[in-house]
C-alpha positions as CSV (number, residue, x, y, z in Angstrom):
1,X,29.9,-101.4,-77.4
2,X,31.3,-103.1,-74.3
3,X,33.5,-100.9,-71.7
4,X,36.7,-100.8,-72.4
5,X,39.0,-102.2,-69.8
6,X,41.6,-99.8,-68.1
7,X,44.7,-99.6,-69.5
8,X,48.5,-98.3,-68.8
9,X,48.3,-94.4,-69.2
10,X,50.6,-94.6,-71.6
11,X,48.7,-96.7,-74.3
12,X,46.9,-94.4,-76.7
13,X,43.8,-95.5,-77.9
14,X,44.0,-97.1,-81.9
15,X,43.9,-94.4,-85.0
16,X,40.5,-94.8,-86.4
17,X,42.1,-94.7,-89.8
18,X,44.3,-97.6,-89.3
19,X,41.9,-99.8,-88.1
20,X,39.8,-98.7,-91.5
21,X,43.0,-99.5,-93.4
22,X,42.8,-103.3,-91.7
23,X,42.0,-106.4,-93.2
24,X,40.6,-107.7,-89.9
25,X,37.8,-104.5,-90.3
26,X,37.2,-105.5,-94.1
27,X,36.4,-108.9,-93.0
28,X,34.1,-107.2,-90.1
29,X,32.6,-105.1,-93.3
30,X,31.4,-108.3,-94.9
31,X,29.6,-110.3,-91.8
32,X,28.0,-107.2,-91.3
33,X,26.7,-107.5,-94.8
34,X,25.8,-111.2,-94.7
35,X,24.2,-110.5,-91.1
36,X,21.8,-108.2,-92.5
37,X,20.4,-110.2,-94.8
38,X,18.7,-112.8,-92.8
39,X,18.1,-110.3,-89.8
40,X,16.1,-108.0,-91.4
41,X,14.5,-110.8,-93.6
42,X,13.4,-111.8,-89.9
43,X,12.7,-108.1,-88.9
44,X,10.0,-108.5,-92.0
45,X,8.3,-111.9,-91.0
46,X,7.9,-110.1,-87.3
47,X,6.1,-106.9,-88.9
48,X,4.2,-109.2,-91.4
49,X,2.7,-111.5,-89.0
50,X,1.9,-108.5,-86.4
51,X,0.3,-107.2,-89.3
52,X,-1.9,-109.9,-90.3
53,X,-3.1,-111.1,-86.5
54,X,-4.2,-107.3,-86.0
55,X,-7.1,-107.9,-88.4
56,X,-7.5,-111.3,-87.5
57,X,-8.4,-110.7,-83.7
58,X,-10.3,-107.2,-84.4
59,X,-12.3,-108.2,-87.5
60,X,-12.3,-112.0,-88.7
61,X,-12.7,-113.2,-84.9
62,X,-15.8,-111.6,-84.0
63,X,-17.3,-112.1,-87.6
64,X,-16.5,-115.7,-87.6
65,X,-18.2,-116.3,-83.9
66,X,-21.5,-114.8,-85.6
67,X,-21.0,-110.8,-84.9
68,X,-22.0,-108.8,-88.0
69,X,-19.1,-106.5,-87.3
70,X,-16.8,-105.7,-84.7
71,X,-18.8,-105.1,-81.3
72,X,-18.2,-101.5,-79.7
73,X,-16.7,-103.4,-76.7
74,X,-14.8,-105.9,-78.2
75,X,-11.5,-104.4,-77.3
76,X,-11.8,-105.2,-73.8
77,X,-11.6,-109.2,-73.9
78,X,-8.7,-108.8,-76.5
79,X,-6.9,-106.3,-74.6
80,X,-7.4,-108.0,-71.2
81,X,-5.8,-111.4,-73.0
82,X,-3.3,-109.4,-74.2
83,X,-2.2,-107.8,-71.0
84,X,-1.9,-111.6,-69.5
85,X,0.0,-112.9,-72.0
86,X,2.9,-110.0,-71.6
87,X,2.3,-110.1,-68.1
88,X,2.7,-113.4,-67.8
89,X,5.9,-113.1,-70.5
90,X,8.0,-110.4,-68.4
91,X,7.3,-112.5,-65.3
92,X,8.2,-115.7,-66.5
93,X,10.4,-115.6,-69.4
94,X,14.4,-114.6,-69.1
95,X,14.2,-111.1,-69.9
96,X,11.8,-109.8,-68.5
97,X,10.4,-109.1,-72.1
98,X,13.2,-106.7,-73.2
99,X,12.8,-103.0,-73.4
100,X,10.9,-101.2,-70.5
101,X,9.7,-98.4,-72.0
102,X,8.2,-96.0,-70.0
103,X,12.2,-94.5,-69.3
104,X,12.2,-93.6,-73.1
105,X,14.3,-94.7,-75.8
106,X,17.4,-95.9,-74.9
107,X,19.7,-98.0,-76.5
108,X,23.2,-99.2,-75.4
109,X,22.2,-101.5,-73.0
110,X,23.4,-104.7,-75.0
111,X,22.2,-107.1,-76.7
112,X,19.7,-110.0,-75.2
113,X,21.0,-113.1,-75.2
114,X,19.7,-116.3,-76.9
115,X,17.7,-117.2,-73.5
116,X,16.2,-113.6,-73.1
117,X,14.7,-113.4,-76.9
118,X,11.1,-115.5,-76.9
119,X,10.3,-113.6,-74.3
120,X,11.6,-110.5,-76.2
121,X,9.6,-111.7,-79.1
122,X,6.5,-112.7,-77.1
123,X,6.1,-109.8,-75.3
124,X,6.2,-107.8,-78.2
125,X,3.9,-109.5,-80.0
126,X,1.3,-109.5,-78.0
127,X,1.3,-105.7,-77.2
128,X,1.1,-104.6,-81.0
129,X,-1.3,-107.8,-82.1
130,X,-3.6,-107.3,-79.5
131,X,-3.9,-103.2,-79.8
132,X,-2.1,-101.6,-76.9
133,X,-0.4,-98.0,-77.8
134,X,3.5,-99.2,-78.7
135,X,5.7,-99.5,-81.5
136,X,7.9,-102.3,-82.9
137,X,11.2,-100.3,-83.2
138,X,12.7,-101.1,-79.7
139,X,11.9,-105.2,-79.8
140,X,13.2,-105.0,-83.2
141,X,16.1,-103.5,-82.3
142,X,16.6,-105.9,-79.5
143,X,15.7,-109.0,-81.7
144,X,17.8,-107.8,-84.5
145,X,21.2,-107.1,-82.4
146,X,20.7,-110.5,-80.1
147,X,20.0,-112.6,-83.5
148,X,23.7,-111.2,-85.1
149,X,25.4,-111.1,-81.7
150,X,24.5,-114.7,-81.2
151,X,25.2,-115.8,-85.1
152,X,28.6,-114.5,-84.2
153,X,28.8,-117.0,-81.1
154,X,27.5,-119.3,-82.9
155,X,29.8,-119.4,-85.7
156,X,32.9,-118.7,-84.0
157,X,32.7,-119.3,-79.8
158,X,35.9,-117.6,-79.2
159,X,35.3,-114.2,-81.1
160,X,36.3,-110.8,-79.4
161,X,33.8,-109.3,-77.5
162,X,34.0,-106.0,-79.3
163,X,33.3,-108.0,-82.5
164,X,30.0,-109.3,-80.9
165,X,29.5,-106.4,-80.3
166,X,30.0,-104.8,-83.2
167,X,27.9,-107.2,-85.1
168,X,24.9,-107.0,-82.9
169,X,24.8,-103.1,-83.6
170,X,24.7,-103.7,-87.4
171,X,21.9,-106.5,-86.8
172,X,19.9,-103.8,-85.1
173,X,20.1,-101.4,-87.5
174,X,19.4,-104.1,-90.3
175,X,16.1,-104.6,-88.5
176,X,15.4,-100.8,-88.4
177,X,16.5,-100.1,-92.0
178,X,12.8,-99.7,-93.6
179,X,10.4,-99.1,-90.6
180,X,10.8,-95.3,-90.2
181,X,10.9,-94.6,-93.8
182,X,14.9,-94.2,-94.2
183,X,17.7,-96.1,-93.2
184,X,19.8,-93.2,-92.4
185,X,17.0,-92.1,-90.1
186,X,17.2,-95.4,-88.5
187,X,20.8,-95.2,-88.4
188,X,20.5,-91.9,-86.6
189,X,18.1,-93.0,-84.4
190,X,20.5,-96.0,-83.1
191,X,23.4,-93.2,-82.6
192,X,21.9,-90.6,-80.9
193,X,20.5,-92.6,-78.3
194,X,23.6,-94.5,-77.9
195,X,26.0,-91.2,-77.0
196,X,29.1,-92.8,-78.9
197,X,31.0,-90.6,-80.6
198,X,34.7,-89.9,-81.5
199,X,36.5,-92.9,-82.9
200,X,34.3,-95.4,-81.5
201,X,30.9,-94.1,-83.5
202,X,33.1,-94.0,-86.7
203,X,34.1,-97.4,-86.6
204,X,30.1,-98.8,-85.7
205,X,28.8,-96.0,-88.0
206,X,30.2,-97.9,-91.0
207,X,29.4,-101.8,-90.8
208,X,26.2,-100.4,-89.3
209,X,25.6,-98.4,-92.5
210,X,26.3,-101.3,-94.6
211,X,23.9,-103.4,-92.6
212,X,21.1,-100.8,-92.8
213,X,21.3,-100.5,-96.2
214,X,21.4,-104.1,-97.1
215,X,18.3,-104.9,-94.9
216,X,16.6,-101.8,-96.8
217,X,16.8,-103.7,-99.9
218,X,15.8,-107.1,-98.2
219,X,12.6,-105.2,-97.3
220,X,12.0,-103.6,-100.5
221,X,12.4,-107.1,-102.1
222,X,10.2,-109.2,-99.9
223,X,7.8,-106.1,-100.1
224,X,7.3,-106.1,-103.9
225,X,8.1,-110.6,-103.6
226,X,5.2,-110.8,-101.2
227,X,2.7,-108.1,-102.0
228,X,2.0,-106.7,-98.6
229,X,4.6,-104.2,-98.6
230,X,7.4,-102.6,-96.7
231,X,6.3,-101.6,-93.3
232,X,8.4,-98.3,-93.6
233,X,6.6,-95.1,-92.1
234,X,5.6,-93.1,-95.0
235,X,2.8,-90.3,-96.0
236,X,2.0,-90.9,-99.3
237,X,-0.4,-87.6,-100.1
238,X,1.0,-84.2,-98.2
239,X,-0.8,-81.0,-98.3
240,X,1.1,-78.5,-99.9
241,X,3.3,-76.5,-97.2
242,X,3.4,-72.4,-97.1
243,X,5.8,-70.1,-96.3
244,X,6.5,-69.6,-92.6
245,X,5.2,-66.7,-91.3
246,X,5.9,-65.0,-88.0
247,X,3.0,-66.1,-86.3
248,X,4.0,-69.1,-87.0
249,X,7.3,-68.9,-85.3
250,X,5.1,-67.9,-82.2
251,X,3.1,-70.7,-82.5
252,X,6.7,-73.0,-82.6
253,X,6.6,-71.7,-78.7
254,X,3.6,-72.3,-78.1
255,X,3.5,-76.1,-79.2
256,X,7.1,-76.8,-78.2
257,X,6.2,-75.5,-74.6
258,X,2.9,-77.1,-74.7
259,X,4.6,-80.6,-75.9
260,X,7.0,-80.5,-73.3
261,X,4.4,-80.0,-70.6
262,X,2.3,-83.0,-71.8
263,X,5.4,-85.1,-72.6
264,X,6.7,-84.8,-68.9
265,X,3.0,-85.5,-67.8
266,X,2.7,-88.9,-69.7
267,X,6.4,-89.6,-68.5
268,X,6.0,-89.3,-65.2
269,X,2.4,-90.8,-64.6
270,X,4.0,-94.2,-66.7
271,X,7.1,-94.2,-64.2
272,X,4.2,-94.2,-61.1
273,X,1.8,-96.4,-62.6
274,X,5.4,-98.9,-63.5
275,X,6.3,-99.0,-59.7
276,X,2.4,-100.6,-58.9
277,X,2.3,-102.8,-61.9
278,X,6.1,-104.2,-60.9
279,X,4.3,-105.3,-57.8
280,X,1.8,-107.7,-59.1
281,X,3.0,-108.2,-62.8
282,X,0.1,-110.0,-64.6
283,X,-3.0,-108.8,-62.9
284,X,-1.9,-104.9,-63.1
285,X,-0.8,-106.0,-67.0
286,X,-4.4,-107.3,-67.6
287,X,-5.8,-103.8,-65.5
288,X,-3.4,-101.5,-68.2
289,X,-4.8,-103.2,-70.5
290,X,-8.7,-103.0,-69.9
291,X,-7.8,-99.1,-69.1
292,X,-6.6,-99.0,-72.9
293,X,-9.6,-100.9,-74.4
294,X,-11.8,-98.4,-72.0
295,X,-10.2,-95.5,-73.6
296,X,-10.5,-96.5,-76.5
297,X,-14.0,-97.2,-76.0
298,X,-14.9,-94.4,-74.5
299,X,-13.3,-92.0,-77.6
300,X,-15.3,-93.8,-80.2
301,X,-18.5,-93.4,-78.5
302,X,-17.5,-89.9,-78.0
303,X,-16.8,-89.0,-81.2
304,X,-18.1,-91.9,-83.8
305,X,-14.9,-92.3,-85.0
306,X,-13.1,-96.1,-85.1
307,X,-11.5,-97.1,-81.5
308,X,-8.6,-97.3,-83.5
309,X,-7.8,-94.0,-84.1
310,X,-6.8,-94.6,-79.9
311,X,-5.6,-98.2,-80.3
312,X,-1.7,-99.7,-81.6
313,X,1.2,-97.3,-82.1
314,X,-0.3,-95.1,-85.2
315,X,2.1,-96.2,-87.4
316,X,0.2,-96.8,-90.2
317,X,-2.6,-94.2,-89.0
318,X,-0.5,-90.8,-89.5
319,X,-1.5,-90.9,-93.2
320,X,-4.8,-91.3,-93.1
321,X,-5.0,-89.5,-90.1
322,X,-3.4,-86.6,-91.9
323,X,-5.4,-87.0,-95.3
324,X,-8.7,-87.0,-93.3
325,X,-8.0,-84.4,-90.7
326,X,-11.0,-82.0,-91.9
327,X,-13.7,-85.1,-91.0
328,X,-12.6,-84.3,-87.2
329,X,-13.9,-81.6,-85.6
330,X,-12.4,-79.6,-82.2
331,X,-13.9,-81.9,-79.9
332,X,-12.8,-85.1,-81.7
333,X,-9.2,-84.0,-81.7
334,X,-9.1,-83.1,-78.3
335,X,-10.7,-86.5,-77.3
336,X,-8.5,-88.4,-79.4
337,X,-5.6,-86.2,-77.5
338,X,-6.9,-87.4,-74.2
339,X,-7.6,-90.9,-75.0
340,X,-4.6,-91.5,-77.1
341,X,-2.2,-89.6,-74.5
342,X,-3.4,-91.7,-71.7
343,X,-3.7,-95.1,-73.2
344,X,0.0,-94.3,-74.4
345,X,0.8,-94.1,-70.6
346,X,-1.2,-97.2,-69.5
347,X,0.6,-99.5,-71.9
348,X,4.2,-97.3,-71.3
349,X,4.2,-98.5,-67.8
350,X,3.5,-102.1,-68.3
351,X,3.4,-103.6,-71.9
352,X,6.7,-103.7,-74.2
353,X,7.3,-102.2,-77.5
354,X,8.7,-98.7,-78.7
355,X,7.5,-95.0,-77.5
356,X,8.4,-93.3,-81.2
357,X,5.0,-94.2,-83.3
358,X,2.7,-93.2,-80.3
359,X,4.4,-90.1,-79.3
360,X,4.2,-89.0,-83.2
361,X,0.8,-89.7,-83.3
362,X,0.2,-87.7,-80.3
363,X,2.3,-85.2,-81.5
364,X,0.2,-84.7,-84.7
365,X,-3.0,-84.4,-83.4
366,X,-1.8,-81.4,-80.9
367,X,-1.0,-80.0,-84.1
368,X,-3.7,-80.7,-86.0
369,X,-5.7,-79.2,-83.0
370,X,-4.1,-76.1,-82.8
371,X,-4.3,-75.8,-86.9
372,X,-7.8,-75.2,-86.0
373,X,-6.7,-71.7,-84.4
374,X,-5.8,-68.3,-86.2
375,X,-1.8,-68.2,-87.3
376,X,-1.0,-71.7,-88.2
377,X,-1.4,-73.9,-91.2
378,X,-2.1,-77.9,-91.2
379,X,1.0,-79.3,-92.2
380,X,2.8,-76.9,-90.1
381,X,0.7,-77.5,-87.0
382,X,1.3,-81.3,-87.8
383,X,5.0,-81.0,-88.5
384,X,5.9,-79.3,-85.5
385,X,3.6,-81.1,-83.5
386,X,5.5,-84.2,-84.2
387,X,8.7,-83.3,-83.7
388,X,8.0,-81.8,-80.4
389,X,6.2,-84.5,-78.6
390,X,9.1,-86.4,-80.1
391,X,11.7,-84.3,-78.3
392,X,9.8,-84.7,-75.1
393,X,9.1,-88.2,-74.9
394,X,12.4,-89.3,-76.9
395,X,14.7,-86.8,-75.7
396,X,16.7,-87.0,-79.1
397,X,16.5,-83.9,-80.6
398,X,17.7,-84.1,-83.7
399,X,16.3,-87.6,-84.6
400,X,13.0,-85.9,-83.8
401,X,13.4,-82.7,-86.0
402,X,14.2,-85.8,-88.9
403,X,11.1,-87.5,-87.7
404,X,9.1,-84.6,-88.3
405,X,10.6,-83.7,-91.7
406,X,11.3,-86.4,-93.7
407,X,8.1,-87.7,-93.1
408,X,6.7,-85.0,-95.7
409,X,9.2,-85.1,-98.1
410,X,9.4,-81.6,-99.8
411,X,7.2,-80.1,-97.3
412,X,9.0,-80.6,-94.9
413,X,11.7,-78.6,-95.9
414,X,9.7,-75.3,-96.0
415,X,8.1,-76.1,-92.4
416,X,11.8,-77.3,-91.2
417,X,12.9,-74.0,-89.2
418,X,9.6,-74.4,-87.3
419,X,10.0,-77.7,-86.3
420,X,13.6,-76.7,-85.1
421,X,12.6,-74.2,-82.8
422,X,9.4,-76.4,-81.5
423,X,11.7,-78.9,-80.8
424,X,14.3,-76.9,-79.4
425,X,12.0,-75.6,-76.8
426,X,10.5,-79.2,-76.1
427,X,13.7,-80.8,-75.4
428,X,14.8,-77.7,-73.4
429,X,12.0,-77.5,-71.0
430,X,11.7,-81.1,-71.3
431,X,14.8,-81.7,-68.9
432,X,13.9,-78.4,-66.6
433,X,10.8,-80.0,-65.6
434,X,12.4,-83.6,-65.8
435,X,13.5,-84.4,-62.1
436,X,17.2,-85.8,-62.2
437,X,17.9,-89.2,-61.6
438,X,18.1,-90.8,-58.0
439,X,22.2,-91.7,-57.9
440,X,23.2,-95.0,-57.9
441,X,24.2,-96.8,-54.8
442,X,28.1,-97.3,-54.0
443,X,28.9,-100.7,-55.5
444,X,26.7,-101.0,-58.0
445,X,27.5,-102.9,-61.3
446,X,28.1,-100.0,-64.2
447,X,25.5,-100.7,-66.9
448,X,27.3,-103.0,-69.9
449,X,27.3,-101.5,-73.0
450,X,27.4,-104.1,-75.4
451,X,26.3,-102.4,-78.6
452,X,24.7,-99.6,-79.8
């Protein structure tokens, strides 16, 4: 939402209710509903074509120039390729690519304009086609909100700024509706990381609602129309959950604390590593990116297991991953920790995409790990291990106790009160060990807050 302007101390801000009451906010109600519609139906084609050029470069490329299968170090030309072509994107585009990640999730930082999204959209594609460690939830959230804020422009030159910006928050959260599972979760995501509340959240909270919920069923439509699906986060086979037991709440320290320290770790190596890539843009891109292929790499011919398991955002790993977690033994996991961890940091610190997927990923196969010790169960150990590399590396606590839940369904309601307390502890510790921001210098430009 933009700044509002100062006013006369007198004037009292407007009664929530009375602007529900308005015909001017019914009319906002239905462009938010017809804005949702052909944003996330463009939300869709972004997560459909990422999904088919993945397979494309990784399996059909090397086959069809005469490999038998994928060569063992095959994701160093594709990842070097893919490391120019952001590089070259954040240098040269308007932009600078969107979302830089490695300072977390944030959102409220307004929406790109029609100049700045190619290289939004470029950027992005080439980090999750070509297999570095990122997600698609912050370019779609930037895509989403500068496609409705500049319908709105388009359509009417002359609308309110606080309409623009109302529309682009309900075109992000129409292009988050499906992808983590829920669209309240994606709702909550978007609002927790903006800080609105009072007045102005209940007045975004509802055309953004109706938005979300519209581009939900868009996605479950073109899922079932098209045959490849929805792209929502989802584990289709959970292990049944236990009881909590008291060595398990100890064990909701232990990974909380553990999460936190490894959280910060990743965090602050990125933030480093961003201040030499800034310097020489495409050739340190291209470097981040061999260092991810490397890892990868290095993990499969470790462990025997795919170079995937370290490459992309682990979206669609998590169930598998889960599912199979027997087939990895202690020294796998703690590879795969490693590997993952740190090619999560190389791409943080110069590629573009989202930090959620690869923190989760992370996050699970701490736990997983530490299942392996006396006094904590699999789905537990996965559960909280989630939610508190979430709370370290998302610093939204409560979006990352959802994360953690939801994502089992039922089980995830018997393992909830130790993912609270593991996340609790993450996020606490989290900002101890966090240095504080370096203050702004006097006269410069407050940050715009154009939508959520």
């Amino acid at each position: 939402m933009p700044v509002a302007k100062a006013e006369p101390s007198d004037a009292s801000p407007p009664d929530p209710l009375t602007v529900l009451r308005s015909r001017s906010y019914v009319v906002l109600l239905v462009m938010a509903a017809l804005i949702g519609v052909p944003v996330s139906a463009a939300a869709f084609g972004f997560l459909a074509l990422v999904a088919e050029l993945q397979p494309i470069l990784y399996t059909d490329l090397p086959r069809a120039l005469g490999f038998r299968g994928t060569p063992s170090w095959w994701p160093l030309p594709l990842l070097a390729v893919g490391g120019l072509l952001v590089g070259l994107t954040v240098q040269y585009l308007p932009g600078t690519g969107g979302h830089e990640p490695s300072g977390g999730f944030k959102a409220g930082a307004g929406a790109p304009t029609p100049v700045e999204l190619p290289g939004v959209f470029f950027a992005a594609l080439a980090t999750l086609a070509f297999g570095a460690v990122l997600g698609p939830e912050a370019p779609l959230i930037a895509l989403g909100g500068g496609l409705a804020a500049g319908a709105v422009r388009l359509v009417k030159r002359d609308a309110p700024e606080r309409v623009t910006a109302m529309m682009g928050a309900a075109g992000s959260f129409a292009a988050i509706s499906s992808l983590l599972g829920s669209p309240l979760l994606g709702a909550f995501l978007l609002m927790e990381a903006s800080g609105l509340g009072g007045a102005t959240l209940a007045l975004v909270l509802v055309p953004g609602l109706l938005a979300a919920g519209i581009g939900a069923l868009i996605f479950v439509g073109l899922g079932s129309w098209t045959g490849l699906g929805t792209f929502s986060l989802a584990l289709p086979d959970v292990p049944e959950a236990s009881t909590p037991t008291v060595a398990e709440f100890g064990w909701a320290l232990v990974i909380g604390l553990s999460a936190a320290c490894v959280g910060v770790g990743i965090r602050w190596l990125a933030v480093h590593l961003k201040t030499h890539v800034e310097r020489r843009r495409v050739p340190a891109t291209v470097v981040m990116g061999l260092a991810v292929a490397g890892l990868a790499i290095g993990y499969a011919e470790g462990t025997g297991k795919p170079a995937t398991d370290v490459l992309y955002s682990g979206q669609s790993a998590l169930g598998p991953f889960l599912a199979h977690s027997t087939a990895y033994s202690i020294g796998a996991l703690l590879l795969l920790v490693s590997c993952k961890g740190l090619a999560y940091c190389a791409s943080l610190c110069s590629f573009r995409g989202g930090p959620v997927f690869p923190s989760m990923f992370v996050g699970a196969a701490g736990g997983i790990l530490l299942s392996h010790l006396p006094g904590l169960s699999l789905v537990a150990g996965f559960a909280m291990g989630v939610g508190a590399m979430s709370a370290a590396m998302l610093r939204l606590p409560l979006v990352s106790v959802l994360l953690a839940t939801l994502l089992l369904g039922s089980q995830g309601l018997t393992v909830m009160p130790l993912v609270i307390v593991s996340v609790v502890v993450s996020h606490v510790l989290s900002a101890r060990l966090t240095p504080p921001p370096r203050p702004e210098p006097e006269g410069a430009p407050e940050p715009n807050r154009q939508q959520l």
